[in-house]
N, C-alpha and C positions, 0 to 999 in steps of 0.2 A: 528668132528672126528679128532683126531691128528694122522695124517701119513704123517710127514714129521720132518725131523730129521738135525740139521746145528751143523757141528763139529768144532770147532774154533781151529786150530792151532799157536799159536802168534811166530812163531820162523820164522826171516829173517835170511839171510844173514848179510846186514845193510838194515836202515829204508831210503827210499829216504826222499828228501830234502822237500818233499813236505807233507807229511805222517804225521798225529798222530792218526795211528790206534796204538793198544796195540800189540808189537811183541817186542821180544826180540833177540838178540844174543846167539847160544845157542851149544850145541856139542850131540855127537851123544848122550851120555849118558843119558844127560841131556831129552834129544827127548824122548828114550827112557823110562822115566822115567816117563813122563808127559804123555803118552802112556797108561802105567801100569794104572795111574790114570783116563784118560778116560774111562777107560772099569771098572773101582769103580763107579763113576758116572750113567755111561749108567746102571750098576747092580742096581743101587736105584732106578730106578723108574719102572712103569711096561713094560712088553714086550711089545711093542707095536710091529706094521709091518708098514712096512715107506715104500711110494712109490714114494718120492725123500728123496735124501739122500747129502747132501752138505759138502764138505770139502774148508772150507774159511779159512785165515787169515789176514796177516802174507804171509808166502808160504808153503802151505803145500805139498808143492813136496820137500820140505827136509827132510821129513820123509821117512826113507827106506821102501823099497816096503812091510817086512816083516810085518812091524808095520801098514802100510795099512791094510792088510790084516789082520791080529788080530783084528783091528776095526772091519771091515766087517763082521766078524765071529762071532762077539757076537752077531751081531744085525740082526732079520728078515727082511728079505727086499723079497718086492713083487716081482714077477718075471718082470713083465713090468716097473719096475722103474726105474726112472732117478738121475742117478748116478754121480755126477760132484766134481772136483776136481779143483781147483785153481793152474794152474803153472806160473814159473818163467822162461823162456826162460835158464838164464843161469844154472840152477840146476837138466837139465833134460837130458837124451837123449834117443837115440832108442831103449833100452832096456828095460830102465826105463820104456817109453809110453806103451811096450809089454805088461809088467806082469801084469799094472794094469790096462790095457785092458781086460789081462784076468782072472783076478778076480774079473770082474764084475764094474768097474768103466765106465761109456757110454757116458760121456759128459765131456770137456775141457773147462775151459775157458783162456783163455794165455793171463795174464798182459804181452800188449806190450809199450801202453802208446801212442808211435809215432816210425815212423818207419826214422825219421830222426834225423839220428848220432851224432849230435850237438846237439839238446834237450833232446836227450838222456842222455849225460853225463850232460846238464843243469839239469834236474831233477834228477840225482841222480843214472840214472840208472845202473844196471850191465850189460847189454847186450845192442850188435848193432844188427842194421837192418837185416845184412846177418843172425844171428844168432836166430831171431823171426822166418824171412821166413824155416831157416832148422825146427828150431822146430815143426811148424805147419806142414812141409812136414814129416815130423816124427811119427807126429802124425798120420797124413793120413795114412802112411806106415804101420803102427800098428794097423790099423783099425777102427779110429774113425771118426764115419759118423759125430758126433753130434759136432759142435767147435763153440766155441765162445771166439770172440776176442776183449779186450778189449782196448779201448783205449780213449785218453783226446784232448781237444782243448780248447781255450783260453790261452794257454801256454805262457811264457812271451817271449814280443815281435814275439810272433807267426804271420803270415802274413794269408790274407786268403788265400793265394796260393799255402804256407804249408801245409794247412789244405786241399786244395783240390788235394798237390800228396799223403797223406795221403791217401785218400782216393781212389784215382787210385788205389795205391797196396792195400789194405785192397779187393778193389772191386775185384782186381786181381786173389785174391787166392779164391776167392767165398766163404767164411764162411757160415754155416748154420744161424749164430746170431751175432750180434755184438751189444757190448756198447758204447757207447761215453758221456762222462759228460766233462762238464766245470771243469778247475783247482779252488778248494775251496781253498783261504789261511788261514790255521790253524792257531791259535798261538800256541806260541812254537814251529815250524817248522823251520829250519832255511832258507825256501824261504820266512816266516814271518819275520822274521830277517832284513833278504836284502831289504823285502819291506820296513820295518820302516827306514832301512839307505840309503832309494833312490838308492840300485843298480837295485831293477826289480822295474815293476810297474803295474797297473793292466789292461787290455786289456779294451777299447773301454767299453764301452754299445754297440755303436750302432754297433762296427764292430763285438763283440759277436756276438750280435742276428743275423747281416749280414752270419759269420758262424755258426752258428746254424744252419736257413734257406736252406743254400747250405748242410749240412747235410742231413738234411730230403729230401730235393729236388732229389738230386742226389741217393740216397739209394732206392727212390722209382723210377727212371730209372732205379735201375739196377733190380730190382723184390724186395726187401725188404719192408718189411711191417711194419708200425711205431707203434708198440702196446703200449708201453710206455713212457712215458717222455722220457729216455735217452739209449733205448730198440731197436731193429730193428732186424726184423729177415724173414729169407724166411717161406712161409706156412708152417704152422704147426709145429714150431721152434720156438716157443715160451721158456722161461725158467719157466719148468714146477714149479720149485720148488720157485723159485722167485716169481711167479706169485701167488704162497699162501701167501707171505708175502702181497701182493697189495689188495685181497680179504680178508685180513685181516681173513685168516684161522688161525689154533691150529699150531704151531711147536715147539718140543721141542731143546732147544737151550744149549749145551752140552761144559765143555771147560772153561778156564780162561777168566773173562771179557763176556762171549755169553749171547746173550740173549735171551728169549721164551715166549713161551704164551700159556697158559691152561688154559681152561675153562674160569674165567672172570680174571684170574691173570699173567700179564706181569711181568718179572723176570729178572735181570739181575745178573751173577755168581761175584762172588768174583775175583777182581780185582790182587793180592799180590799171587805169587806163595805157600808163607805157610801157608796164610789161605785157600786157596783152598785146599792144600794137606792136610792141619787140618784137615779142617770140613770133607772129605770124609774118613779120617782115623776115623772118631767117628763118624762112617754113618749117617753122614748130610749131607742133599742137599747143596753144596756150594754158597749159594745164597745169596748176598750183598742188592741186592733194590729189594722191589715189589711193585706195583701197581694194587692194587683192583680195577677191573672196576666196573663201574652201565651200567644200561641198555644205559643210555644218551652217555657215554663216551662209548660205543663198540660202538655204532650207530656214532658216530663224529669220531671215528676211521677207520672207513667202506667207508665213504664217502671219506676223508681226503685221504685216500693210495686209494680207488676205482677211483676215479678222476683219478690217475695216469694211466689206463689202458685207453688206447685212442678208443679203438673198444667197449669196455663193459660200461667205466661209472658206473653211478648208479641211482636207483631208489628211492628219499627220500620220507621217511614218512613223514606226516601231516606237523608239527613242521617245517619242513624244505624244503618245496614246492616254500615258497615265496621268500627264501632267492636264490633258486636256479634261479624264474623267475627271481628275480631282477637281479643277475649273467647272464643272459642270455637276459636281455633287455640289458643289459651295454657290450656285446659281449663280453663276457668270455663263457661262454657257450654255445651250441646246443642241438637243438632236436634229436636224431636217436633213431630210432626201438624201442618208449617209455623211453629213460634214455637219461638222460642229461652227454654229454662230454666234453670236451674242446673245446672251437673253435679254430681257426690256433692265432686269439688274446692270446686268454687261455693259449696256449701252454705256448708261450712267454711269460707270466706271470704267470706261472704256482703255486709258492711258493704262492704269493699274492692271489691269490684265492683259495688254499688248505689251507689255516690258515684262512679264513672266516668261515670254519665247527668247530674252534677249542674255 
């Protein structure tokens, strides 16, 4: 059943240093215009009822609150849904968090990255520490129970000590959810750049997985719960809608560049602003690549993202029983409550044994 619905907005500010997502530089007009176009798009296909609803990019808190709300309004959404928006510390404030509070937006996630000033502007970023902490207190102020905050480590020349006041204040303000992931160097990035002319360099192996470990360790003293690879959250704070992506559910994926999956066909939209606004102007779906799956390839997809979920796992048919004992004699794997998960080995290797299903 496809009820769940990812809106892609590509408009930053600027891209960090670090970044090769698809966003662009953009002005209001222009926002507005790409706007116009989402709600052409969402009118192509059927009404569905979505009971998470996701706004990613890019930052999509640069879209004015009106045009939020225009989204929301063409679309059915369940009453109990979860509703989440992607912000930017520096492109928000207390008004802003208000209205689309209340018009229905229930979940936050605030790219903060690191809450120290100096890698801050190492990465690229627009906003300082003090500036993270008001937002989120802003957000509270406006009533949002549901936050999640994200943030990175293995940052260059990052220490693990870094990593663990990071995590003091993050523990500090009590988030319902947080993310944490390793810095990935892109090419094309200009911290891909600096790498190849030896100004950064890439952090340890072994002092990674050193901070890694203190991650986990410490997130589950403080009551968090480690559901995913690079996931953490208090009970029942799970990201709802995320979490269809790892069960490898239906969502449809709306937007320049997004991508989705229906029935056995993964899709991803038109890359170039004027074929997108083409194809929707001679109502076509603006769709660039697909992927017709077989029974074998959604069954190696199921497993491949279900791996990812650290309490659930998965339960392989026939075909792939042995491949999971052999994974589980070689301590990649566990037994629990019938389905095989990661073991704390696993974790730490996590990529290396999720491309064994592929």
């Amino acid at each position: 059943m496809l009820d769940a619905l990812y809106i892609h907005i590509p408009f930053c500010v600027r891209k960090c240093n670090y970044c090769d997502f698809l966003s662009f530089s953009s002005d209001k007009d222009m926002r507005k215009k790409y706007v116009d176009y989402l709600i052409k798009e969402i009118k192509l296909y059927p009404k569905y009822t979505y009971n998470t609803v996701y706004f990613g990019g890019g930052t999509p808190s640069l879209l004015e609150y009106e045009d939020i709300k225009r989204i929301l309004d063409e679309i059915n959404i369940s009453s109990d849904a979860e509703v989440t928006i992607e912000i930017n510390p520096k492109t928000v404030d207390f008004d802003f968090l208000k209205s689309i509070r209340e018009i229905g937006i229930n979940r936050l996630s605030i790219g903060i990255q690191t809450f120290n000033n100096n890698m801050l502007k190492i990465l690229g970023r627009l906003h300082d520490s003090n500036e993270a902490i008001k937002t989120y207190k802003n957000a509270r102020n406006a009533g949002f129970n549901n936050i999640s905050l994200d943030l990175m480590f293995s940052l260059p020349n990052q220490t693990l000590e870094e990593v663990n006041q990071d995590l003091n204040q993050l523990f500090s303000l009590k988030p319902e959810h947080f993310s944490i992931y390793s810095l990935i160097w892109e090419e094309g990035t200009p911290f891909f750049k600096q790498l190849e002319q030896g100004i950064l360099k890439i952090t340890d192996n072994d002092l990674e997985a050193d901070m890694y470990e203190h991650i986990i360790s410490k997130a589950r003293q403080h009551g968090y719960e480690h559901y995913e690879i690079s996931n953490f959250c208090l009970p029942n704070f799970e990201a709802k809608h995320n979490s269809k992506y790892w069960e490898n559910k239906e969502y449809l994926g709306i937007g320049l560049g997004a991508s989705g999956y229906i029935g056995n066909l993964r899709y991803k939209n038109q890359m170039q602003f004027s074929k997108y606004y083409d194809n929707i102007d001679n109502g076509i779906l603006p769709i660039l690549e697909k992927e017709f799956l077989n029974k074998k390839d959604i069954e190696e997809y199921s497993y491949m993202l279900g791996l990812r979920l650290l309490k659930k796992g998965i339960h392989p048919g026939d075909e792939y029983i042995s491949k999971c004992l052999e994974l589980e004699k070689k301590g990649f794997l566990e037994k629990q409550d019938g389905a095989f998960i990661l073991s704390k080995k696993g974790i730490m290797f996590a990529n290396d044994v999720l491309t064994e299903f592929l």
